[in-house]
Structure formats: C-alpha cells, structure tokens
C-alpha atoms as a printed R data frame, in Angstrom:
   type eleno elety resid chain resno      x      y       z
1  ATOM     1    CA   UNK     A     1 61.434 47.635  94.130
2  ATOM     2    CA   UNK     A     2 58.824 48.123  96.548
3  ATOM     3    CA   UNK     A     3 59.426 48.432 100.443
4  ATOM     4    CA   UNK     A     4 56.804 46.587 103.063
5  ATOM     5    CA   UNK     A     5 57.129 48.836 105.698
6  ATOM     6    CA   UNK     A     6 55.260 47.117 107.935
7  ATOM     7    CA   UNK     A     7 56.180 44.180 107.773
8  ATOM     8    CA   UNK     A     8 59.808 45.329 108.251
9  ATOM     9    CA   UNK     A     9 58.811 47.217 111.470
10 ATOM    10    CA   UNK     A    10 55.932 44.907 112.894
11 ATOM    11    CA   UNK     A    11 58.689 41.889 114.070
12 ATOM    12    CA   UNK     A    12 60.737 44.274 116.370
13 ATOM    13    CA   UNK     A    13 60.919 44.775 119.912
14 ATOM    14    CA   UNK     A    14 63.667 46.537 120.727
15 ATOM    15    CA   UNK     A    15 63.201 50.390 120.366
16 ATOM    16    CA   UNK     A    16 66.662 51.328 119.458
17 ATOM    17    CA   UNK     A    17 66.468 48.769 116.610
18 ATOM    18    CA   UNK     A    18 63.062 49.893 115.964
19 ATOM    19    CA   UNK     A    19 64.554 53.433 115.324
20 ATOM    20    CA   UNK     A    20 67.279 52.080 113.316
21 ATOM    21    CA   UNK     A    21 65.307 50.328 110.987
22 ATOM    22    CA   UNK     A    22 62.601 53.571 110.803
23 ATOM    23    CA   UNK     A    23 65.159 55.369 109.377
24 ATOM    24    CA   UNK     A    24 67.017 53.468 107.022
25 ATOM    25    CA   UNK     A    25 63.481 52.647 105.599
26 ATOM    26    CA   UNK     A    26 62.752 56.583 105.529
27 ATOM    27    CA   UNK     A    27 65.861 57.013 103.641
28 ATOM    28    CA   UNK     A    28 64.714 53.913 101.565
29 ATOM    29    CA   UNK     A    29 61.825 55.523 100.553
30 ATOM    30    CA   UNK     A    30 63.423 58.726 100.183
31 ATOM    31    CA   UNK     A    31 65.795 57.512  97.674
32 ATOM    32    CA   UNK     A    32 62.776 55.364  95.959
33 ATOM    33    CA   UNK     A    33 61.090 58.772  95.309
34 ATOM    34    CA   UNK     A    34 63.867 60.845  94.241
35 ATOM    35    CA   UNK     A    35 64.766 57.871  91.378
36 ATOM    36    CA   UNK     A    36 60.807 58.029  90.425
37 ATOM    37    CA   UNK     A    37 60.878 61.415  90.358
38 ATOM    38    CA   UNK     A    38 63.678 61.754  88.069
39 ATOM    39    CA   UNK     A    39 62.613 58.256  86.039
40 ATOM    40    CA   UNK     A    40 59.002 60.315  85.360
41 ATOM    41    CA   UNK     A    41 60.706 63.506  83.869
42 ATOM    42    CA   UNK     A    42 62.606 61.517  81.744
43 ATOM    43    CA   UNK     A    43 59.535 60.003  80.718
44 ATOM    44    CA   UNK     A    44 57.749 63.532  80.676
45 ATOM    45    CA   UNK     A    45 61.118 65.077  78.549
46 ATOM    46    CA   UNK     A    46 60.967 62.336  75.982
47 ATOM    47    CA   UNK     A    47 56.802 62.731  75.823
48 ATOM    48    CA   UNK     A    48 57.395 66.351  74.665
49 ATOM    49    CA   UNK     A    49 60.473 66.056  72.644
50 ATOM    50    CA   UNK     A    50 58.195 63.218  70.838
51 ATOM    51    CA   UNK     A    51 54.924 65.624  70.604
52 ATOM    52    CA   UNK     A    52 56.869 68.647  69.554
53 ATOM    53    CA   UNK     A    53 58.490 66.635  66.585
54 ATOM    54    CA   UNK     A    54 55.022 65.298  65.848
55 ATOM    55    CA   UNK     A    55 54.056 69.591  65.433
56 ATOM    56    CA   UNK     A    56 57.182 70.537  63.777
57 ATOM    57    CA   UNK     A    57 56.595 67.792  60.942
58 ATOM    58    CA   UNK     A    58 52.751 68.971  60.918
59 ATOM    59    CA   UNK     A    59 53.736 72.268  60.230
60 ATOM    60    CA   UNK     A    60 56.275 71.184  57.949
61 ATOM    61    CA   UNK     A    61 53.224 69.527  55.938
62 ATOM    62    CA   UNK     A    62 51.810 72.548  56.026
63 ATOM    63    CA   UNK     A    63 54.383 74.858  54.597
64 ATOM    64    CA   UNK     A    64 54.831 72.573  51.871
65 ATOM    65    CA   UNK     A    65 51.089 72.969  50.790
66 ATOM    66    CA   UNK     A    66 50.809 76.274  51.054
67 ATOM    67    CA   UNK     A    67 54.082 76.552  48.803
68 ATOM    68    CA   UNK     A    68 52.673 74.383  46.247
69 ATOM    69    CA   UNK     A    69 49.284 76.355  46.606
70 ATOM    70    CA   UNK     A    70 51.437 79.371  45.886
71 ATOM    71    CA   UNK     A    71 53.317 77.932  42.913
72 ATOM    72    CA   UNK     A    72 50.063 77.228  41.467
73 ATOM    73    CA   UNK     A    73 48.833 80.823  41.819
74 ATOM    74    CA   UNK     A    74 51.629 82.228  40.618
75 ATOM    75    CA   UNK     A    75 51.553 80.075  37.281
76 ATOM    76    CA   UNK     A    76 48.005 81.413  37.230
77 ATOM    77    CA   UNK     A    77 48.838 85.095  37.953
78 ATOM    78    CA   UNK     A    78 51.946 84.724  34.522
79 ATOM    79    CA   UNK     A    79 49.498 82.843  32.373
C-alpha cells in the first residue's frame, strides 16, 4: 500500500487540517515501516533457516562419504 504524501497534503488550506492530516500520514508511514520491517525478517529468518538446512544436508553428504571411505579402509586394514 503505498501513501502519496503529497498529494494528500498539496489540496489543503486550512493549517489545523493540514496538521491533522501530517500526522495521521506520519503515523501511516510509521506503521508501513514497522510491518516492512517485520515482513523483511521474516523473509531474512526463513532465508537462513533455508541456507542452514542446505549446510546441514551438505555436511550430512559428507559424513556419509567419509564413513563409507572408512568402511573401505577398514576392510582393507582386516584383509
């Protein structure tokens, strides 16, 4: 939702009003940031949940060639 400031402050004449309106768009805005703020670390929370699963199944891959790596060289070191 975006918020045309200007346009929403450019039609009026009255000061009080103008003051009225400055603020509620202030607190508009405010608001607007504080939900983008917490939309982007949900984004930035998922992002590493989704990159540290990525590792922990690399790893994973890892162990289980080393293992077999070991298997093999311990069939070697009995035979």
């Amino acid at each position: 939702m975006s918020i045309d400031v200007t346009r929403q402050l450019a039609k009026v004449e009255n000061p009080e009003v103008y003051q009225q309106r400055l603020h509620k768009l202030q607190v508009r805005c405010v608001q607007e940031i504080r939900l983008l703020n917490k939309k982007l670390n949900e984004f930035h929370q998922q992002a590493c949940r989704h990159t540290l699963q990525q590792r922990i199944q690399e790893l994973q891959q890892r162990q289980r060639f080393y293992q077999t790596q070991l298997a093999g060289l311990e069939q070697c070191a009995l035979g």
